[in-house]
N, CA, C and O atoms as a printed pandas DataFrame, in Angstrom:
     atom_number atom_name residue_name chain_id  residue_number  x_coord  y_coord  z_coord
0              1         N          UNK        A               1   64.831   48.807  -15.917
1              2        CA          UNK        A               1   64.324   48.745  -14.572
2              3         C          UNK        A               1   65.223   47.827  -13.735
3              4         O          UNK        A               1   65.663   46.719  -14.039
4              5         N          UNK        A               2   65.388   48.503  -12.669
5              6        CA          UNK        A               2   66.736   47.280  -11.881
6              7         C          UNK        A               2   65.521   47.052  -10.170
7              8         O          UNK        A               2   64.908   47.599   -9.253
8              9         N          UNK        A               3   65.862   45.983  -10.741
9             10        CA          UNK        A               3   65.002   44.759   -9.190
10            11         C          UNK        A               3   65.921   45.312   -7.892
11            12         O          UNK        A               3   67.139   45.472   -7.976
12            13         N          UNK        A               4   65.303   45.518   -6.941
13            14        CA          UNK        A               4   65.326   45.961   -5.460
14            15         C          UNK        A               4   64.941   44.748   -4.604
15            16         O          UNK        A               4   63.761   44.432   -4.452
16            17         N          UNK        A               5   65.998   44.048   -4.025
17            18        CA          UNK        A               5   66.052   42.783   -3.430
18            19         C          UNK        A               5   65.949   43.952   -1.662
19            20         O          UNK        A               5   66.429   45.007   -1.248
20            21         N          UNK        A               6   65.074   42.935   -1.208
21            22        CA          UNK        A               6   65.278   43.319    0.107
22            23         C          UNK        A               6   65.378   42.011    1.275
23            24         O          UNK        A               6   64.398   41.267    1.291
24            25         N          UNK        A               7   66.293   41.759    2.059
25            26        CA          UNK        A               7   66.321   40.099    2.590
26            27         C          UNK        A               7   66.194   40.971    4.084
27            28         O          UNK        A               7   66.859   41.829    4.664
28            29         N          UNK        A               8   65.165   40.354    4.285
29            30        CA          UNK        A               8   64.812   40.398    6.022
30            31         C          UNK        A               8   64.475   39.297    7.110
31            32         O          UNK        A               8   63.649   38.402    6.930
32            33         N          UNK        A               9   65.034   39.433    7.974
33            34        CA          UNK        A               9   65.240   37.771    8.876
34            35         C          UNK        A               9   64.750   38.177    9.852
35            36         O          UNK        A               9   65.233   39.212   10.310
36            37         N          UNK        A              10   63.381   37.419   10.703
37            38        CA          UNK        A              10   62.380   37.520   11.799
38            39         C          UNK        A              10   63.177   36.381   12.481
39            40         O          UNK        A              10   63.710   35.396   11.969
40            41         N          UNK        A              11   63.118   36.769   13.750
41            42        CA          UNK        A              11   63.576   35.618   15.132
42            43         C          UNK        A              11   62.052   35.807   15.584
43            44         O          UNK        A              11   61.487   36.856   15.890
44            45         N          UNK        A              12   61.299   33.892   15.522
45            46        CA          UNK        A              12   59.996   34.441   16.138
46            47         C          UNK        A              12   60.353   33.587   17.101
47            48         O          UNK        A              12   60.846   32.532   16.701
48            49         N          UNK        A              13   60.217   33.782   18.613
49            50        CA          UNK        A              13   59.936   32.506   19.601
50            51         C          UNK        A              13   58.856   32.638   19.626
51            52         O          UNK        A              13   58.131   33.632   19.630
52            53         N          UNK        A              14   58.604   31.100   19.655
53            54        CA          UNK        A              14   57.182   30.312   19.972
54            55         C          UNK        A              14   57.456   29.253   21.504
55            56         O          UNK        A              14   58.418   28.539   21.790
56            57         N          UNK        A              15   56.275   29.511   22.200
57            58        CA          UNK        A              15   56.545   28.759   23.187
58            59         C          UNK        A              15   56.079   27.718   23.054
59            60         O          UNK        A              15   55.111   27.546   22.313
60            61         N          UNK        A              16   56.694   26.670   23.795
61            62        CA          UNK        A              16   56.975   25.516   24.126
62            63         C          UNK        A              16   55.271   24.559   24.174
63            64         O          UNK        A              16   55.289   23.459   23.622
64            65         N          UNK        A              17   54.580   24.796   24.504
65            66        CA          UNK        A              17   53.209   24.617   24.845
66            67         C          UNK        A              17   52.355   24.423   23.344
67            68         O          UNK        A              17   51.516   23.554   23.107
68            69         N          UNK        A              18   52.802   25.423   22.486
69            70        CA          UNK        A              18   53.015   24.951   21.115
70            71         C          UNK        A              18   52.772   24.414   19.847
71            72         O          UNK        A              18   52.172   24.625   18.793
72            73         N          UNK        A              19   53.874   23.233   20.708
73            74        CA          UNK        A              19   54.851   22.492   19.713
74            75         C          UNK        A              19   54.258   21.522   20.013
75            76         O          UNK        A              19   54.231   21.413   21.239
76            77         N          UNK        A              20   53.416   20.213   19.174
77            78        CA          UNK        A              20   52.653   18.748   19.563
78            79         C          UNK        A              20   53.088   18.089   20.108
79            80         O          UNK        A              20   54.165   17.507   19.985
80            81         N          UNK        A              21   52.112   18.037   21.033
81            82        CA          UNK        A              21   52.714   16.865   22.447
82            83         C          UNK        A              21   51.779   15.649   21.707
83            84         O          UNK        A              21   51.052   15.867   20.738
84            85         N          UNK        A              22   51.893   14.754   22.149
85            86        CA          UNK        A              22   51.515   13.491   22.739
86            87         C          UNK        A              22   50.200   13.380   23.491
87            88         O          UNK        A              22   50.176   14.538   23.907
88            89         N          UNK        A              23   49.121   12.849   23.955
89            90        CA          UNK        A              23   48.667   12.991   25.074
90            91         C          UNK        A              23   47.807   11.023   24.882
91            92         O          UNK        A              23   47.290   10.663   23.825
92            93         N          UNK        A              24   47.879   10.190   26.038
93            94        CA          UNK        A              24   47.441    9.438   25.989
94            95         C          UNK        A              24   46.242    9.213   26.614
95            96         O          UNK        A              24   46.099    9.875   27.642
96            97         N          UNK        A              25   44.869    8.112   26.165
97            98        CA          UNK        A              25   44.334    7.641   27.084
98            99         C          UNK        A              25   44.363    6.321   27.200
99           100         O          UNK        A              25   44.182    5.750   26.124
100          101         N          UNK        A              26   44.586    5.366   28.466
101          102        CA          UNK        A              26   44.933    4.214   28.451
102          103         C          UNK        A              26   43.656    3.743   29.476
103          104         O          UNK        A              26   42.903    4.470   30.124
104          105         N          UNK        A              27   43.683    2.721   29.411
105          106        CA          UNK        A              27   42.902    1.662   30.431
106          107         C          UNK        A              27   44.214    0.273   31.098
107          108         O          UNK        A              27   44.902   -0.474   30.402
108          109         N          UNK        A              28   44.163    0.353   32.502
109          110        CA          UNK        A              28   45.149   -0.486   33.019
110          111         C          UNK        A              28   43.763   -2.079   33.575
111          112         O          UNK        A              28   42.560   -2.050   33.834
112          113         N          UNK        A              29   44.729   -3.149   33.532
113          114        CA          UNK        A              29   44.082   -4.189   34.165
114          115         C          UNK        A              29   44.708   -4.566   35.589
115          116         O          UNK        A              29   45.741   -3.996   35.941
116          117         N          UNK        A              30   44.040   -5.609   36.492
117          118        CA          UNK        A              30   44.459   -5.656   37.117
118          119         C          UNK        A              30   44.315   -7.539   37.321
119          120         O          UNK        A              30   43.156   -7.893   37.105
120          121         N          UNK        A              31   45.160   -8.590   37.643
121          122        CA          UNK        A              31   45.384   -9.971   37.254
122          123         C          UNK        A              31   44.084  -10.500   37.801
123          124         O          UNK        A              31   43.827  -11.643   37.424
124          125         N          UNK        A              32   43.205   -9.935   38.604
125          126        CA          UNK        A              32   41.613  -10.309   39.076
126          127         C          UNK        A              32   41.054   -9.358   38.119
127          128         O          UNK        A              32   40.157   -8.832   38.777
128          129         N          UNK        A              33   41.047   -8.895   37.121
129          130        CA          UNK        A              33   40.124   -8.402   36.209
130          131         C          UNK        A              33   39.659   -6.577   36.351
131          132         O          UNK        A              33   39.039   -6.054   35.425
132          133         N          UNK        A              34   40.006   -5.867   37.453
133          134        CA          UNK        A              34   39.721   -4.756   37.603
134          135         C          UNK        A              34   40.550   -3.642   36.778
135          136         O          UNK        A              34   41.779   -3.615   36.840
136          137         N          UNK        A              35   39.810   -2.725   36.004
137          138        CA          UNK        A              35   39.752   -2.174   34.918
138          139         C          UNK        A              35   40.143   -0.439   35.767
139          140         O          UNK        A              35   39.525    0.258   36.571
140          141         N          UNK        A              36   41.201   -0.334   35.200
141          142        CA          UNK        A              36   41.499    1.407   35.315
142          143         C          UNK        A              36   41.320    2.649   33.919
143          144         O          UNK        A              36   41.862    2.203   32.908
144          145         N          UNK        A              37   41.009    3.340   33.812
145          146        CA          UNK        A              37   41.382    4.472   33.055
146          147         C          UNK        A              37   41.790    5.697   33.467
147          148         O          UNK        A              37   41.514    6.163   34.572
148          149         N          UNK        A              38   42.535    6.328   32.504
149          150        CA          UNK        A              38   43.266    7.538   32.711
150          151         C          UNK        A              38   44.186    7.787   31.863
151          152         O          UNK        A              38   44.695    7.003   31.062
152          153         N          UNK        A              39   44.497    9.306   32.096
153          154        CA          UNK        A              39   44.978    9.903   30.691
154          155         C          UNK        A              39   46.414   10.852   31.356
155          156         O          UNK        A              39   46.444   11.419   32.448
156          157         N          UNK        A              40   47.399   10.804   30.433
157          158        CA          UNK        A              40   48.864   11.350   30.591
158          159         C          UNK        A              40   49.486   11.805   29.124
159          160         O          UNK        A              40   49.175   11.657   27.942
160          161         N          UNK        A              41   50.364   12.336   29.749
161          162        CA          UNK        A              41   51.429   12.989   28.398
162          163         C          UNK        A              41   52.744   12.184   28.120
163          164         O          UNK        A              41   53.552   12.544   27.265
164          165         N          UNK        A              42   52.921   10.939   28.990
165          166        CA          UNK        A              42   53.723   10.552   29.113
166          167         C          UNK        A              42   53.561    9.062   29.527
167          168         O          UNK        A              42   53.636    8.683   30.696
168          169         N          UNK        A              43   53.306    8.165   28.346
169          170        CA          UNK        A              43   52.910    7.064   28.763
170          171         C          UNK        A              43   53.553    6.140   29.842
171          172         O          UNK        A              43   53.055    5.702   30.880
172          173         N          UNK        A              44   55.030    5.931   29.211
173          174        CA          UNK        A              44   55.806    5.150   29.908
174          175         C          UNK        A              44   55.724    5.443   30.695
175          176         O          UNK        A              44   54.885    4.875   31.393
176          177         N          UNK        A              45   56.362    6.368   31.179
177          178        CA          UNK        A              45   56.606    6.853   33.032
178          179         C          UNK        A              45   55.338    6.404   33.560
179          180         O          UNK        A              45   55.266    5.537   34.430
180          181         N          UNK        A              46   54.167    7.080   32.960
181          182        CA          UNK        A              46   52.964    7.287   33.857
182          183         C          UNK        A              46   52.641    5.157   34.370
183          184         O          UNK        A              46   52.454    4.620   35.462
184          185         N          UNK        A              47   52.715    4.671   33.154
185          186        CA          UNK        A              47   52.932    3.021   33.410
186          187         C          UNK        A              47   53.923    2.645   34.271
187          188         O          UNK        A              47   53.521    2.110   35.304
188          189         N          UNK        A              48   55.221    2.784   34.130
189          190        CA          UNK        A              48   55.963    2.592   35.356
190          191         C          UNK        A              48   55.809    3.265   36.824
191          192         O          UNK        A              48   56.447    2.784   37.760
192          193         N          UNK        A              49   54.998    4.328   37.008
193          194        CA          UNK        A              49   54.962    4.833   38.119
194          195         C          UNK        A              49   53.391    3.892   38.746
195          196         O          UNK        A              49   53.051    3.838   39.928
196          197         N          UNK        A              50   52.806    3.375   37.810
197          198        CA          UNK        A              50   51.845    2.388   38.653
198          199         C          UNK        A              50   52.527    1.122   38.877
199          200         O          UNK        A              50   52.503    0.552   39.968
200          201         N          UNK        A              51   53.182    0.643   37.771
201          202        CA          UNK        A              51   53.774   -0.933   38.336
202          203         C          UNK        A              51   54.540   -0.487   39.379
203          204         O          UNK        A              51   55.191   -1.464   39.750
204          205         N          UNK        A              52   54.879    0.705   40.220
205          206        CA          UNK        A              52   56.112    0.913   41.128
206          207         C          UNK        A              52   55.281    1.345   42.422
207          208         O          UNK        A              52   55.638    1.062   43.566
208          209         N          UNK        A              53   54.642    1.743   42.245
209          210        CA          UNK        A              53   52.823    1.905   42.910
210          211         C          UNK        A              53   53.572    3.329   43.689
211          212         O          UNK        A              53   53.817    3.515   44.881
212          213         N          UNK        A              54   53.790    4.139   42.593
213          214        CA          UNK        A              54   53.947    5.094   43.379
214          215         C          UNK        A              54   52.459    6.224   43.268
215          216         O          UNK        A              54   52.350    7.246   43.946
216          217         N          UNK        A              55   51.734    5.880   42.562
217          218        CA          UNK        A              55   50.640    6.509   42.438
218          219         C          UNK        A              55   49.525    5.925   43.536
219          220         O          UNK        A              55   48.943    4.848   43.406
220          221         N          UNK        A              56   49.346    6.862   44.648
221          222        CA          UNK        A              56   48.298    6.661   45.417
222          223         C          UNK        A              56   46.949    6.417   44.931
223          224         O          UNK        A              56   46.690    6.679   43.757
224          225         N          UNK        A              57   46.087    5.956   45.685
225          226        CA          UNK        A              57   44.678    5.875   45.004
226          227         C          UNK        A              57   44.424    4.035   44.637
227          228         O          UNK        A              57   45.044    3.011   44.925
228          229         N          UNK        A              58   43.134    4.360   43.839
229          230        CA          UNK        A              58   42.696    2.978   43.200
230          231         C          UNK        A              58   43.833    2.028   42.736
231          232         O          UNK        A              58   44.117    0.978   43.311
232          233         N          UNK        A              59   44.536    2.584   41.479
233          234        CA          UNK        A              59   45.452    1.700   41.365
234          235         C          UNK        A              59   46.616    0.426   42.273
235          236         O          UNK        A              59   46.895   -0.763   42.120
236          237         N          UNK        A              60   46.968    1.414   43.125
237          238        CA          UNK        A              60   47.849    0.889   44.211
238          239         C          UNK        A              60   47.336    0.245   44.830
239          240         O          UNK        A              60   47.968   -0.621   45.436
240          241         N          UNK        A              61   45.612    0.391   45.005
241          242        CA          UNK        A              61   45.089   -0.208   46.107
242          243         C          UNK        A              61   44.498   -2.088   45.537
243          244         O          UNK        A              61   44.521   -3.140   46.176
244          245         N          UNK        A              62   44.110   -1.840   44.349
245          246        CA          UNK        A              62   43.280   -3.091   43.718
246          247         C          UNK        A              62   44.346   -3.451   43.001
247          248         O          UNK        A              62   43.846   -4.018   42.029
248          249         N          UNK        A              63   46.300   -3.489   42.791
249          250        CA          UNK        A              63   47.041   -3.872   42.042
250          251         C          UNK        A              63   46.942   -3.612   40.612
251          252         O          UNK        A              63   47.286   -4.400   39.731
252          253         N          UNK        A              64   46.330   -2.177   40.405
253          254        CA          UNK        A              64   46.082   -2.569   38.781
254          255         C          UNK        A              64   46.945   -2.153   37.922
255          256         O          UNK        A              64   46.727   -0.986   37.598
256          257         N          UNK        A              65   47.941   -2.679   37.358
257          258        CA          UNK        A              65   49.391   -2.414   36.714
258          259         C          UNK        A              65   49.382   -2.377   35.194
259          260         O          UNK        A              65   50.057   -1.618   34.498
260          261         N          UNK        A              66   48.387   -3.451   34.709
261          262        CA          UNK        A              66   48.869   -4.359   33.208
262          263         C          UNK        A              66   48.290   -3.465   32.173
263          264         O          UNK        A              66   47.118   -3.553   31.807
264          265         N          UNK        A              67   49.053   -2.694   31.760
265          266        CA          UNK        A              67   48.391   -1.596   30.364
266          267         C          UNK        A              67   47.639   -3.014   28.985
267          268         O          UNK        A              67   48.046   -4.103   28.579
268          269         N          UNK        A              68   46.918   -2.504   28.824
269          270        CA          UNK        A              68   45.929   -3.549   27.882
270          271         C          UNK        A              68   45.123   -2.569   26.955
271          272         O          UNK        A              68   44.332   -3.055   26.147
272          273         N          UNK        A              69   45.280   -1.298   27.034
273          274        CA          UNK        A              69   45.036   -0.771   25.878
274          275         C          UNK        A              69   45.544    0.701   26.199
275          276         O          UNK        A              69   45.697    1.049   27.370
276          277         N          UNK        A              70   45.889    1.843   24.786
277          278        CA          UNK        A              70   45.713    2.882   24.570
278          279         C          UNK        A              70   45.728    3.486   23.564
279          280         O          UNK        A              70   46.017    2.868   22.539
280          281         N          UNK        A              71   45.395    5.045   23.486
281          282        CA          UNK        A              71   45.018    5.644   22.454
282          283         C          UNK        A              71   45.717    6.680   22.209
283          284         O          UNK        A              71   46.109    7.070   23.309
284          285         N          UNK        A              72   46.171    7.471   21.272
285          286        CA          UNK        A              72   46.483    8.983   21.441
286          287         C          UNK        A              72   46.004   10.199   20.995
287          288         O          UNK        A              72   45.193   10.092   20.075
288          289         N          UNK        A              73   46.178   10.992   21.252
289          290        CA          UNK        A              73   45.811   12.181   20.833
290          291         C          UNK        A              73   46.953   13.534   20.226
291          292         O          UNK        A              73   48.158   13.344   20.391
292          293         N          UNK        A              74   46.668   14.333   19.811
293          294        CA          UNK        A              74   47.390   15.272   19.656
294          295         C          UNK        A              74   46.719   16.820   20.565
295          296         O          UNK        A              74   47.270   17.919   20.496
296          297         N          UNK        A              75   45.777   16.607   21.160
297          298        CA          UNK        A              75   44.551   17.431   21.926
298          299         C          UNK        A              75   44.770   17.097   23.213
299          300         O          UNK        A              75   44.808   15.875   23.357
300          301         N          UNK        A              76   44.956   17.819   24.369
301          302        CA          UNK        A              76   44.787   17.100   25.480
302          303         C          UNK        A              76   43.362   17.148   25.880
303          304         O          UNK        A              76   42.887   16.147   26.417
304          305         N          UNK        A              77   42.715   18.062   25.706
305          306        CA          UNK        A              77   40.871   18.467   25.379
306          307         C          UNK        A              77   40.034   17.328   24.727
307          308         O          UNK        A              77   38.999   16.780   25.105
308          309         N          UNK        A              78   40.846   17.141   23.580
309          310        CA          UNK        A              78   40.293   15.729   23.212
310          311         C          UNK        A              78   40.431   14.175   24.404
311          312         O          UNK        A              78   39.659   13.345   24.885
312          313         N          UNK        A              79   41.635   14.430   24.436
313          314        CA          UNK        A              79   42.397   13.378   25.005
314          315         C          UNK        A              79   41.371   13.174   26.605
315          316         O          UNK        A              79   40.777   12.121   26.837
316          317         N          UNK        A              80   41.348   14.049   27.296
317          318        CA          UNK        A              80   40.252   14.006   28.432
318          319         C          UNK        A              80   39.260   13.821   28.421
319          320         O          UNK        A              80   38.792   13.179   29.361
320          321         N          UNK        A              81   38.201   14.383   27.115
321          322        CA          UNK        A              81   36.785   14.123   26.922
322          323         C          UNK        A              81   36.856   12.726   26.514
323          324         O          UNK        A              81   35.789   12.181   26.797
324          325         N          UNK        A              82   37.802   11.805   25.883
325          326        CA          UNK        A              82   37.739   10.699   25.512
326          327         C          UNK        A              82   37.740    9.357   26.849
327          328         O          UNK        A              82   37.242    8.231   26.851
328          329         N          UNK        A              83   38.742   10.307   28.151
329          330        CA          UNK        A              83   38.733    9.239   29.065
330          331         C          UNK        A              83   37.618    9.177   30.004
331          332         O          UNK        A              83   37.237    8.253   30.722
332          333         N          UNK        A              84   37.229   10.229   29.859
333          334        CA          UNK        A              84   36.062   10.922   30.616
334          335         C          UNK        A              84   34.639    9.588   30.157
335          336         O          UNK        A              84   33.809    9.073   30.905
336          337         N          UNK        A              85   34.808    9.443   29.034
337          338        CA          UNK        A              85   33.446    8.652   28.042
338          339         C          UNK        A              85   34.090    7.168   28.368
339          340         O          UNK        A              85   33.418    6.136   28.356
340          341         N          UNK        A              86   35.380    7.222   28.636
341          342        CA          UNK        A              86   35.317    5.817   28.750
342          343         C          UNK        A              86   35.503    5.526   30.235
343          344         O          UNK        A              86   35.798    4.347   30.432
344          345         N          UNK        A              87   35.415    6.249   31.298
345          346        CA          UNK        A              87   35.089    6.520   32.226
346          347         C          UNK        A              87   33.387    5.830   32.689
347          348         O          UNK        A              87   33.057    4.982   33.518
348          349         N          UNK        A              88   32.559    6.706   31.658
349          350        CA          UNK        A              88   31.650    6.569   32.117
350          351         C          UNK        A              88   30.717    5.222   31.492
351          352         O          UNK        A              88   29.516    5.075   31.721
352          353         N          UNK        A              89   31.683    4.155   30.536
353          354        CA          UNK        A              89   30.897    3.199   29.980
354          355         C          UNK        A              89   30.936    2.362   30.748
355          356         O          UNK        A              89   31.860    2.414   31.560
356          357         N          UNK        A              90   30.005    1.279   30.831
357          358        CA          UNK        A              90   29.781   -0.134   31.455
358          359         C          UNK        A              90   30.895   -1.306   31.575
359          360         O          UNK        A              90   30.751   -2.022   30.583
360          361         N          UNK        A              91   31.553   -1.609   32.084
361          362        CA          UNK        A              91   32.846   -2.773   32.206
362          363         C          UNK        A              91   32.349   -3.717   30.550
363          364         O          UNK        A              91   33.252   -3.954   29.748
364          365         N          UNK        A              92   31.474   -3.986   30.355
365          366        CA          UNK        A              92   31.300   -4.287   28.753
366          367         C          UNK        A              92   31.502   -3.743   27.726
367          368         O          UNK        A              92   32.029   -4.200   26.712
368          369         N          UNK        A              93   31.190   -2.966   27.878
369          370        CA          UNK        A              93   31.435   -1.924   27.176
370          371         C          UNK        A              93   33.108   -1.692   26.695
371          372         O          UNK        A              93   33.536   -1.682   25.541
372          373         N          UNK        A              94   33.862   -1.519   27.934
373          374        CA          UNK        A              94   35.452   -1.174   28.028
374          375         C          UNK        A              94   35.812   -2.609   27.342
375          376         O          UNK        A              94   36.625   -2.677   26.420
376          377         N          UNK        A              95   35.180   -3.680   27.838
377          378        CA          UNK        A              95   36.310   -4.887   27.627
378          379         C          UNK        A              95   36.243   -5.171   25.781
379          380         O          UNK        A              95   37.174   -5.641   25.127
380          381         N          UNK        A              96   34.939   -4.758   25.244
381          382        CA          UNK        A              96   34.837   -4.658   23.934
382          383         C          UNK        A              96   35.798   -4.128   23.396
383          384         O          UNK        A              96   36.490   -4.566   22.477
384          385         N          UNK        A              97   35.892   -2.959   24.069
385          386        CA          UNK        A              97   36.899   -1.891   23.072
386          387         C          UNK        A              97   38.563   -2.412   23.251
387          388         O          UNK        A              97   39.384   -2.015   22.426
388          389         N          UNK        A              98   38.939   -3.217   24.251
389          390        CA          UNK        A              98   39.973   -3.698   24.685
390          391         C          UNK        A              98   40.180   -4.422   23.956
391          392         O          UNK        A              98   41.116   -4.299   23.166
392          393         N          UNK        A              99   39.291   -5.534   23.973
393          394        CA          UNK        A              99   39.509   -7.169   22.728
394          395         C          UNK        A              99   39.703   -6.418   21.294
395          396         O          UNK        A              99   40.534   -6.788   20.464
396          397         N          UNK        A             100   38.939   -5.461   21.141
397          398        CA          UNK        A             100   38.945   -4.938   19.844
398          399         C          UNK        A             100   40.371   -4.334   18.856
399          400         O          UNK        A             100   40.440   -3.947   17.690
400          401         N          UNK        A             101   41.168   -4.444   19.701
401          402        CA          UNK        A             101   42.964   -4.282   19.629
402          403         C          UNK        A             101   43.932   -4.982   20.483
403          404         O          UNK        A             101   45.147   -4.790   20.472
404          405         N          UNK        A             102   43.222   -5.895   21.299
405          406        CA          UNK        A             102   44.316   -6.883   22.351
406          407         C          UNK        A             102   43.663   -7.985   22.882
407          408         O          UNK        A             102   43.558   -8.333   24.058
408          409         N          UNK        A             103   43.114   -8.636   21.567
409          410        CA          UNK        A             103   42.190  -10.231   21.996
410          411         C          UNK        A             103   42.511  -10.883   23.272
411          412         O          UNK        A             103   41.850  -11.380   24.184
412          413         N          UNK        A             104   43.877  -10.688   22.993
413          414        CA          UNK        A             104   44.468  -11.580   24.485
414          415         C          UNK        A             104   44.852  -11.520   25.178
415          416         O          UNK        A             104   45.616  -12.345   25.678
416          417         N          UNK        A             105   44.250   -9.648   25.925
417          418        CA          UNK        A             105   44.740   -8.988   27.261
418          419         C          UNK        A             105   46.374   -8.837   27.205
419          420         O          UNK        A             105   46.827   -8.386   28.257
420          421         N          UNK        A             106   47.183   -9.074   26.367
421          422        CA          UNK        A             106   48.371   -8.571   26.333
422          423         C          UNK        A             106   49.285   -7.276   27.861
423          424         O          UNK        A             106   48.967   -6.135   28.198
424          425         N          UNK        A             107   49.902   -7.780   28.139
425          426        CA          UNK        A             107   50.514   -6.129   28.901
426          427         C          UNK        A             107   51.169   -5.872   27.526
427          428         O          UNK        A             107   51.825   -6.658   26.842
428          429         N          UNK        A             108   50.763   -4.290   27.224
429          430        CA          UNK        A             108   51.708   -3.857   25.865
430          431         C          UNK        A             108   53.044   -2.944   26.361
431          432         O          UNK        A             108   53.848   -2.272   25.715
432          433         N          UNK        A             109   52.896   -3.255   27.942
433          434        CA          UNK        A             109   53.999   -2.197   28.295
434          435         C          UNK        A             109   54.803   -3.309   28.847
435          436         O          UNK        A             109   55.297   -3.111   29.957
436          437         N          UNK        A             110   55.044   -4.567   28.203
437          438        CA          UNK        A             110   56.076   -5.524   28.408
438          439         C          UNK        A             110   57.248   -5.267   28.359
439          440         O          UNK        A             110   58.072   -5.341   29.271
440          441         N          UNK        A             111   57.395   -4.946   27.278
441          442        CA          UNK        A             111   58.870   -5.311   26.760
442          443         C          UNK        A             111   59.413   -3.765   26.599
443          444         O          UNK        A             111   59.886   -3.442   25.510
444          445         N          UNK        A             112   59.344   -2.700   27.789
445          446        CA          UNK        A             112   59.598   -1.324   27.946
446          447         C          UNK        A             112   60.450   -1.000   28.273
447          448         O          UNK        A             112   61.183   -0.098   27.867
448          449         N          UNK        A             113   60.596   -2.300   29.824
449          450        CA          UNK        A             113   61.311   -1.837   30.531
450          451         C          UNK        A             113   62.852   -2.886   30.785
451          452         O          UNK        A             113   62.744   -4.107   30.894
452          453         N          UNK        A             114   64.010   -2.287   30.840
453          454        CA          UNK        A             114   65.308   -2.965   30.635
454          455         C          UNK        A             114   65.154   -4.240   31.709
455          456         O          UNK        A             114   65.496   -5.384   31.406
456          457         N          UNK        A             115   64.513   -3.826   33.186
457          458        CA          UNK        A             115   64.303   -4.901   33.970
458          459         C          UNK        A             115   63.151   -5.189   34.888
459          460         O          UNK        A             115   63.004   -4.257   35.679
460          461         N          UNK        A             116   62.328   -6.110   35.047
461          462        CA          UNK        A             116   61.487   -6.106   35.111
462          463         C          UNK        A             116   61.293   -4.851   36.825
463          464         O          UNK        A             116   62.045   -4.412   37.695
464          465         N          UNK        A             117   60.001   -4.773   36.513
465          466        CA          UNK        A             117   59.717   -3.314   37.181
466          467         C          UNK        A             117   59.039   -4.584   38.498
467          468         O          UNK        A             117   58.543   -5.632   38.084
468          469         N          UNK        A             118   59.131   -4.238   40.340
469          470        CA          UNK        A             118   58.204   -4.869   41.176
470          471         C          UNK        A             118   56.567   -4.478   40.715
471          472         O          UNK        A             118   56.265   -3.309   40.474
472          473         N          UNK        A             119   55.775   -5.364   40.643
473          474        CA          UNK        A             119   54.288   -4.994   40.933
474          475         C          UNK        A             119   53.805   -5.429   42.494
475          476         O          UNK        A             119   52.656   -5.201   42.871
């Protein structure tokens, strides 16, 4: 009996959408104590585009720059229902979960950037 090799090669594209992103949810501070959340695919930038206050809204308005916590996801579904809940908890609530990985209010987006960014 003689073996019948057959070699066949598939080109599959897969799109881009995909392939695992990233997706963050963070909470920003602000040096009087005011507490932001919100969620991106792109931490850094999305952090430098508040210390640069190019993001209209709350942030820009109450200075709130200092990243002090985040989380990730591989879901952006997840990733939203999560900011969404922390959205809707009590400022006690948030600052718990904050101390609970950054006792000492840390900015963790310190040492990111080559020069320091204006706030």
């Amino acid at each position: 009996m003689t073996a019948l090799w057959l070699r066949v090669e598939l080109k599959i594209e897969i799109p881009a959408r995909h392939f695992m992103r990233t997706y963050y949810v963070y909470i920003l501070a602000s040096a009087s104590g005011v507490l932001y959340a919100g969620v991106t695919n792109g931490l850094q930038k999305r952090v430098s585009q508040h210390l640069q206050k190019l993001v209209p809204g709350f942030t820009k308005k109450y200075n709130v720059t200092k990243l002090v916590y985040f989380e990730t996801f591989g879901d952006i579904r997840l990733a939203i229902a999560r900011e969404k809940q922390i959205k809707a908890w009590t400022r006690k609530k948030r600052v718990v979960v904050i101390e609970s990985k950054n006792p000492s209010w840390a900015d963790l987006s310190a040492n990111w950037f080559p020069e320091p960014l204006p706030h």
